[in-house]
Biopython code that builds the backbone (N, CA, C, O; Angstrom):
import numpy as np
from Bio.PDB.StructureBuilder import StructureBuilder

atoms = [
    (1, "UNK", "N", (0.841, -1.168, 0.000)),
    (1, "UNK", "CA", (0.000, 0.000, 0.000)),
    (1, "UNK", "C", (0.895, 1.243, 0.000)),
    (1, "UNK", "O", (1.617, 1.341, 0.992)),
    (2, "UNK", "N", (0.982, 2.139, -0.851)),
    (2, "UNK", "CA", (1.210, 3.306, -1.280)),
    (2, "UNK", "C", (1.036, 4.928, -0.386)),
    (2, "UNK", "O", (-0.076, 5.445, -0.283)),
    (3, "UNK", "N", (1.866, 5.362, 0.005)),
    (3, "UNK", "CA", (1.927, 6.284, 1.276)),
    (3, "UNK", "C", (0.640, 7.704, 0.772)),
    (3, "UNK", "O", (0.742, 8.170, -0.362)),
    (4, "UNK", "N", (-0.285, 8.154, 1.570)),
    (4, "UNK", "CA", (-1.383, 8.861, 0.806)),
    (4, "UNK", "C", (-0.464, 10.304, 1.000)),
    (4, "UNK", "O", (0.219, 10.663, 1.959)),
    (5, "UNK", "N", (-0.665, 10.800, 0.029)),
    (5, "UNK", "CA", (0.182, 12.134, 0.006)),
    (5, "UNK", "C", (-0.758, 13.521, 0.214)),
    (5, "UNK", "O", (-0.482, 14.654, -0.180)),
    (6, "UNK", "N", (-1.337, 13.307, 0.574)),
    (6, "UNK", "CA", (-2.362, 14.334, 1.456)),
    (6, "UNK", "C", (-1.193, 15.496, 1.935)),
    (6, "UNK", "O", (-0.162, 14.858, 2.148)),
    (7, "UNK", "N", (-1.017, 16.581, 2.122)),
    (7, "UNK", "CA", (-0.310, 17.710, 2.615)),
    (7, "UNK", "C", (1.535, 16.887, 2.548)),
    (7, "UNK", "O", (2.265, 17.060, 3.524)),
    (8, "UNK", "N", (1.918, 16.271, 1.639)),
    (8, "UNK", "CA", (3.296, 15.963, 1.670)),
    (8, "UNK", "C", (3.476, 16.265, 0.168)),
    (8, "UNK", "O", (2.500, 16.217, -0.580)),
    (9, "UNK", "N", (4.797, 16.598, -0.317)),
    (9, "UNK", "CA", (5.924, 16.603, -1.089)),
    (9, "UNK", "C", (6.491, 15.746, -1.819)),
    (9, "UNK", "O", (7.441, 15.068, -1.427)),
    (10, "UNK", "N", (6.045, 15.679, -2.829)),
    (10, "UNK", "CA", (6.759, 14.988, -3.285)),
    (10, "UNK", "C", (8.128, 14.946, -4.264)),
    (10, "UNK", "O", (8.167, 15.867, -5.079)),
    (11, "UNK", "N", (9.235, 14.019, -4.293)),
    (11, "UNK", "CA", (10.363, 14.162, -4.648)),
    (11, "UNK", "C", (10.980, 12.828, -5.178)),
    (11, "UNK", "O", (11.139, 11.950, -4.330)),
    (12, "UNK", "N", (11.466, 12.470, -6.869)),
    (12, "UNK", "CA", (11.739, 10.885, -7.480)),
    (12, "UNK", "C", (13.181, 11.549, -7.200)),
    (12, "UNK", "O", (13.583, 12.705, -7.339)),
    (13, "UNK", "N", (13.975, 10.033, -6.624)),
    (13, "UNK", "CA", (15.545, 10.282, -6.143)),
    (13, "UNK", "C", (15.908, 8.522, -7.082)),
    (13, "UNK", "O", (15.401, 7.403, -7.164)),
    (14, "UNK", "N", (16.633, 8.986, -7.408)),
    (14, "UNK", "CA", (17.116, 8.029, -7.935)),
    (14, "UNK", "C", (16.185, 6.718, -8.602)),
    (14, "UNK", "O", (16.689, 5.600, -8.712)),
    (15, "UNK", "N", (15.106, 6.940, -8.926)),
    (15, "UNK", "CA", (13.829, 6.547, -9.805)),
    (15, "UNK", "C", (13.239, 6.039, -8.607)),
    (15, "UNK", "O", (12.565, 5.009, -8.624)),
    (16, "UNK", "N", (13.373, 6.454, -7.952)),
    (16, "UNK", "CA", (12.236, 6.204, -6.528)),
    (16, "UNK", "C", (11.497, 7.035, -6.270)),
    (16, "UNK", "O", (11.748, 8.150, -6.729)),
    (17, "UNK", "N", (10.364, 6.866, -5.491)),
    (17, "UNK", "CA", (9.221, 7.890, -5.030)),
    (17, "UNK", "C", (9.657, 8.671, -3.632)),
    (17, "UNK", "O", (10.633, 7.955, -3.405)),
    (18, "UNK", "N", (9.655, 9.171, -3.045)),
    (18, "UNK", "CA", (9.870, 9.521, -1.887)),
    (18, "UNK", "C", (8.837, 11.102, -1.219)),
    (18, "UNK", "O", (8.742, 12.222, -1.720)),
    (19, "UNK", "N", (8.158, 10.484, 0.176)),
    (19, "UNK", "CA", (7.256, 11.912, 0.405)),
    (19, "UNK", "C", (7.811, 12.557, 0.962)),
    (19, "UNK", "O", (8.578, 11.901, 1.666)),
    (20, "UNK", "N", (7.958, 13.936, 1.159)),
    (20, "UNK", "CA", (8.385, 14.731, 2.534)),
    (20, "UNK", "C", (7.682, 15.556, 3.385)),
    (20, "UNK", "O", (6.552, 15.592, 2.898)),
    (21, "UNK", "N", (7.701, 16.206, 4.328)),
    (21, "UNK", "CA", (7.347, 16.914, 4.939)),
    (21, "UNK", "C", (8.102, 17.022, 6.496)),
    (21, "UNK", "O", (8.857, 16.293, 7.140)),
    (22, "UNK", "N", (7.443, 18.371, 6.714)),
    (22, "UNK", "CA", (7.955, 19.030, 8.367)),
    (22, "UNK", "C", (6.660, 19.119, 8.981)),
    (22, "UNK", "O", (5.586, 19.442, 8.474)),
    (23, "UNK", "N", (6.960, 18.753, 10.245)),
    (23, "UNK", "CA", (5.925, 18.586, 11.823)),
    (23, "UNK", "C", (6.390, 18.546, 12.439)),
    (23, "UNK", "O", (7.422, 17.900, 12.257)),
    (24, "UNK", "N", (6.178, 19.161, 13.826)),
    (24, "UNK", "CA", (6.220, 18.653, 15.162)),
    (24, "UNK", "C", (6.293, 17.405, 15.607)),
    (24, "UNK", "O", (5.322, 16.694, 15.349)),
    (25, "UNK", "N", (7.246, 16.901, 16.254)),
    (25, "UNK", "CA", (7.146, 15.655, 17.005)),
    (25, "UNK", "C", (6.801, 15.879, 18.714)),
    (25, "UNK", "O", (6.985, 16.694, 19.618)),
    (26, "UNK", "N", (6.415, 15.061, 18.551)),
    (26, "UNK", "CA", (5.812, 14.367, 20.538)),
    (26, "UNK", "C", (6.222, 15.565, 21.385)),
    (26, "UNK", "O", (5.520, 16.178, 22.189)),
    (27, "UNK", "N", (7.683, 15.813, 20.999)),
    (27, "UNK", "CA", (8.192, 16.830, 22.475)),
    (27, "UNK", "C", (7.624, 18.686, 21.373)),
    (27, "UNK", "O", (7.828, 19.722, 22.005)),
    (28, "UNK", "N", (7.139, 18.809, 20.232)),
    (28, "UNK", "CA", (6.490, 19.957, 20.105)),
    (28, "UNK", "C", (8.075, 20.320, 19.429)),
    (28, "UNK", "O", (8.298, 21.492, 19.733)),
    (29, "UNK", "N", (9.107, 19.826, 18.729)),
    (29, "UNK", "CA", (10.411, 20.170, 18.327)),
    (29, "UNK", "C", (10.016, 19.955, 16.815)),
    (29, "UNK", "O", (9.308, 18.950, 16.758)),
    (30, "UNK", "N", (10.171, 20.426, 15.765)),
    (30, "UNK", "CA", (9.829, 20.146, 14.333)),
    (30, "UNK", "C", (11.124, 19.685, 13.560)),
    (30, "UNK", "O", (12.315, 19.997, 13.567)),
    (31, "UNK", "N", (10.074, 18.521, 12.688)),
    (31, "UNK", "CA", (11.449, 17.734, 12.176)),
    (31, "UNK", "C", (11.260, 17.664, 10.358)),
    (31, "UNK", "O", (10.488, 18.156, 9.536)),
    (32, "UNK", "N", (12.115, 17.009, 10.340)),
    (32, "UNK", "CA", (11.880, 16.580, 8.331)),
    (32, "UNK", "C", (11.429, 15.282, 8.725)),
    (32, "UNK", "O", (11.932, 14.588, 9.609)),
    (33, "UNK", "N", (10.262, 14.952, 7.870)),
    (33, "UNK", "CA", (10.028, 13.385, 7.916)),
    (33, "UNK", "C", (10.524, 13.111, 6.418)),
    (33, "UNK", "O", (10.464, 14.148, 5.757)),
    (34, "UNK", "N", (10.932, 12.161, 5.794)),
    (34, "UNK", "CA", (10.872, 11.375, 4.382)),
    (34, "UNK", "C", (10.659, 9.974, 4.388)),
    (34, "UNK", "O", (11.390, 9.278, 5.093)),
    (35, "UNK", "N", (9.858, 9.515, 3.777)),
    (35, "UNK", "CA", (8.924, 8.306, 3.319)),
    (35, "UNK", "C", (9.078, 7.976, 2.152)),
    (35, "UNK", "O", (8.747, 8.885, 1.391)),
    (36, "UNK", "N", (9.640, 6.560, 1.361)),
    (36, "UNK", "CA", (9.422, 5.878, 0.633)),
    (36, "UNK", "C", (8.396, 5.624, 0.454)),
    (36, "UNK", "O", (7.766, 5.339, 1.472)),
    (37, "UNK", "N", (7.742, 5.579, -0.681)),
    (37, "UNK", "CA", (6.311, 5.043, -1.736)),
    (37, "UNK", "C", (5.540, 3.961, -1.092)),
    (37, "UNK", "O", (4.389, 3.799, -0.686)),
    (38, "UNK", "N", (7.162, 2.963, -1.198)),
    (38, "UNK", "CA", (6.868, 1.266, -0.942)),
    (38, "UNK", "C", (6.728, 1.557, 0.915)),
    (38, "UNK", "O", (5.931, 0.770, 1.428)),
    (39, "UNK", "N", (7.154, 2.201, 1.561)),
    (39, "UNK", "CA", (7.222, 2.408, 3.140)),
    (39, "UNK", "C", (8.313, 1.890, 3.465)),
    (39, "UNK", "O", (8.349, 1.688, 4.679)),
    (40, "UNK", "N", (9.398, 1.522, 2.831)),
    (40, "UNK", "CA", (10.550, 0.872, 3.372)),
    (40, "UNK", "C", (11.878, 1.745, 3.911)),
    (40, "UNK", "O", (12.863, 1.336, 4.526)),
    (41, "UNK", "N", (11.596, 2.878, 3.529)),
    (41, "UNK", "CA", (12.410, 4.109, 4.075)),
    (41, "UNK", "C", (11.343, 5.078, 4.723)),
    (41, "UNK", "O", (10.398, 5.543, 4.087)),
    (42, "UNK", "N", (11.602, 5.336, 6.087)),
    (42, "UNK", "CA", (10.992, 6.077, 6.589)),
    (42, "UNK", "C", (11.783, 6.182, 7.875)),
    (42, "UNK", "O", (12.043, 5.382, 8.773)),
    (43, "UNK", "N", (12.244, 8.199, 7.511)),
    (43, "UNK", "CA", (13.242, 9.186, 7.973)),
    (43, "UNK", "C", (12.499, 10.340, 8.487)),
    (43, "UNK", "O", (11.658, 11.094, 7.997)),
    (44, "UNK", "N", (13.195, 10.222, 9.867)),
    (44, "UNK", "CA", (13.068, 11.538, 11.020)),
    (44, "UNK", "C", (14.090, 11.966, 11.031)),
    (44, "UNK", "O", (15.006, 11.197, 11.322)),
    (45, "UNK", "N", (14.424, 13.489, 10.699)),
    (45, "UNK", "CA", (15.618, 14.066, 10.979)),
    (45, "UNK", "C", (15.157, 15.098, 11.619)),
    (45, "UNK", "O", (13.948, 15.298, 11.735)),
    (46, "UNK", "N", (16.238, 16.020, 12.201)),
    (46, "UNK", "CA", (15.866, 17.434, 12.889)),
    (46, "UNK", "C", (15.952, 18.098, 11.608)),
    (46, "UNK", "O", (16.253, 17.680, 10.490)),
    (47, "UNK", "N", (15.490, 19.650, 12.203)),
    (47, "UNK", "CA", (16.076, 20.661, 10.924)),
    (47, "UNK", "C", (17.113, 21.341, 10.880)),
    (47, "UNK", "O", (17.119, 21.811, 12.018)),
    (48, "UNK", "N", (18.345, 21.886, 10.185)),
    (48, "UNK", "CA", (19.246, 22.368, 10.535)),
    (48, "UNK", "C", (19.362, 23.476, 10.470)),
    (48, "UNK", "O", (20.521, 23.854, 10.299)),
    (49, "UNK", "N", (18.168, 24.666, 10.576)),
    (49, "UNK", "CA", (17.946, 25.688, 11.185)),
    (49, "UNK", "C", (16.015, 26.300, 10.853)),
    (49, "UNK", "O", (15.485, 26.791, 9.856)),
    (50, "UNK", "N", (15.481, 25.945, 12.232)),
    (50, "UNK", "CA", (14.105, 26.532, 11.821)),
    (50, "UNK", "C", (13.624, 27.690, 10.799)),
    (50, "UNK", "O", (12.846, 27.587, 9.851)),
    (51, "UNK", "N", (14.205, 28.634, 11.197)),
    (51, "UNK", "CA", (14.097, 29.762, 10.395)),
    (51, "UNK", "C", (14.483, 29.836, 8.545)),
    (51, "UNK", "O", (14.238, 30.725, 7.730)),
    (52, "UNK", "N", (15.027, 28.772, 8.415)),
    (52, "UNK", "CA", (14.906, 28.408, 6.732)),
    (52, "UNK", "C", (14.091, 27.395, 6.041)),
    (52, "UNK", "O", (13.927, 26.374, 6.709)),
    (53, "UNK", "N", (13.648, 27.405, 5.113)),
    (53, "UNK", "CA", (12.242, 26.209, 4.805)),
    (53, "UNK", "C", (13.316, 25.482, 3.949)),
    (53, "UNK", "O", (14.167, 25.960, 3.199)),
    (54, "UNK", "N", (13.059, 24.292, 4.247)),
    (54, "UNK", "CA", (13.498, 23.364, 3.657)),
    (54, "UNK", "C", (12.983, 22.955, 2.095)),
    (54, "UNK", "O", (11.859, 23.068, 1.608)),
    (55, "UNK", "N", (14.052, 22.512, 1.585)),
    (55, "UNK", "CA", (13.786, 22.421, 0.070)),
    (55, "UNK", "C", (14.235, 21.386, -0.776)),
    (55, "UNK", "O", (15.442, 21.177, -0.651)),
    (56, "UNK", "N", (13.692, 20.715, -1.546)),
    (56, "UNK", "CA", (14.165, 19.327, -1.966)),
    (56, "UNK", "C", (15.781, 19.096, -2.325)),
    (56, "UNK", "O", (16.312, 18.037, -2.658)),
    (57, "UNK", "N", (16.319, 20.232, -2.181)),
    (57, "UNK", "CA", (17.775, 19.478, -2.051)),
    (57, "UNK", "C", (18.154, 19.345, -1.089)),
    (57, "UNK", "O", (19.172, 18.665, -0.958)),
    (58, "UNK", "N", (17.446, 19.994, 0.179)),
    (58, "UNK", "CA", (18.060, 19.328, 1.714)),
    (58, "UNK", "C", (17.283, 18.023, 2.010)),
    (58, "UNK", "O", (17.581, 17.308, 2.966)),
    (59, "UNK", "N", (16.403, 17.776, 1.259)),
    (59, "UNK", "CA", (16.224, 16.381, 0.996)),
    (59, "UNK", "C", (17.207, 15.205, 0.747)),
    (59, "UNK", "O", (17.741, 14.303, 1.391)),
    (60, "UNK", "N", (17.159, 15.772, -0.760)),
    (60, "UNK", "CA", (18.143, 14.706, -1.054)),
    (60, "UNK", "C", (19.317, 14.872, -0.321)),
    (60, "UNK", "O", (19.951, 13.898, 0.085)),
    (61, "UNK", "N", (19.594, 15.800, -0.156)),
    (61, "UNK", "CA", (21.212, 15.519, 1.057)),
    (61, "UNK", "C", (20.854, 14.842, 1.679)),
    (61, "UNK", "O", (21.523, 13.838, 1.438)),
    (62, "UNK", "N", (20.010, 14.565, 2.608)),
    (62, "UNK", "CA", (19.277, 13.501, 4.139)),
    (62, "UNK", "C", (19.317, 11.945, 3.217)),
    (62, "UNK", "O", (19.631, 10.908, 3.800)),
    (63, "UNK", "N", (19.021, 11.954, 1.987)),
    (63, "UNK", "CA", (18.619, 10.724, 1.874)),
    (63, "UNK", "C", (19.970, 10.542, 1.183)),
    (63, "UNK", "O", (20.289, 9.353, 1.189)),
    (64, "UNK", "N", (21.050, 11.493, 0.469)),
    (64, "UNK", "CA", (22.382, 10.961, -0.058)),
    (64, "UNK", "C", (23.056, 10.131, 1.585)),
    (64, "UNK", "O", (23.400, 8.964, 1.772)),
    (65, "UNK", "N", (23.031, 11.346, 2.558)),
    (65, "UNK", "CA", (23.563, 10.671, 3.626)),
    (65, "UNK", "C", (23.161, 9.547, 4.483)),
    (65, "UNK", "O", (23.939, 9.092, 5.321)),
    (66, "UNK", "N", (21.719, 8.979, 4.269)),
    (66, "UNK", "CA", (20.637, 8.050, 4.778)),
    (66, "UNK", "C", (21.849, 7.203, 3.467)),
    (66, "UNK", "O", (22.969, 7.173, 3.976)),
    (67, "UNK", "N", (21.857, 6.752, 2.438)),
    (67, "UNK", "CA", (22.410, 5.608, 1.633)),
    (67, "UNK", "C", (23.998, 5.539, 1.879)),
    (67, "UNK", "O", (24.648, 4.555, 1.526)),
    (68, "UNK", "N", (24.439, 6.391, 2.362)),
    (68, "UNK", "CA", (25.721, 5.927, 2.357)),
    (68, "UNK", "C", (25.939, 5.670, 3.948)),
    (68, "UNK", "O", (27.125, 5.378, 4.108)),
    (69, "UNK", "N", (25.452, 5.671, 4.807)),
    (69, "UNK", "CA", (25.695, 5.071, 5.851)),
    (69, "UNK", "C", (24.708, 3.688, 6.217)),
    (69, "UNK", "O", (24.886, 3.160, 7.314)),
    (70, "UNK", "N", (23.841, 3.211, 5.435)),
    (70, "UNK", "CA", (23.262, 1.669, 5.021)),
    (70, "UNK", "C", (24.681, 0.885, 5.315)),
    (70, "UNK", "O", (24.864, 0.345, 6.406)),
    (71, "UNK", "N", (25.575, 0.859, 4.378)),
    (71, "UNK", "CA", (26.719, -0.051, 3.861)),
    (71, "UNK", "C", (27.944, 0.148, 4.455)),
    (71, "UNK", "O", (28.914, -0.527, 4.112)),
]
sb = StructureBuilder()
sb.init_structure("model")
sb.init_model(0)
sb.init_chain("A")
sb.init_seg("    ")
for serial, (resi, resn, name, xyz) in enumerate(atoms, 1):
    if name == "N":
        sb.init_residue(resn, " ", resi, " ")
    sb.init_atom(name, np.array(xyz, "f"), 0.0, 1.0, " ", f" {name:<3s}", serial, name[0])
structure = sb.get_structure()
């Protein structure tokens, strides 16, 4: 089942699907989430400075650095 993209972002990385978005977590601190299509990647990062909106290349940086520390 296929992630519903209701208020998320979307971004193809390397012929993959991937959703994004920013929220609040539990303690009220706002993070980057990113989600694979298939659900098999699914990323909480912080932000690396509130006051700038994040933009699909600080994406893909999270997910260049999410693949090279896999291996």
């Amino acid at each position: 089942m296929a992630v519903s993209a209701g208020n998320k972002r979307k971004l193809v990385y390397k012929e993959r699907v991937f959703y994004w978005y920013v929220r609040k977590n539990r303690e009220g601190i706002l993070r980057l989430y990113i989600i694979s299509d298939d659900k098999k990647v699914h990323l909480e990062r912080p932000l690396f400075d509130t006051e700038v909106p994040v933009t699909p290349a600080d994406v893909v940086k999270q997910l260049e650095e999410y693949e090279s520390g896999k291996g």
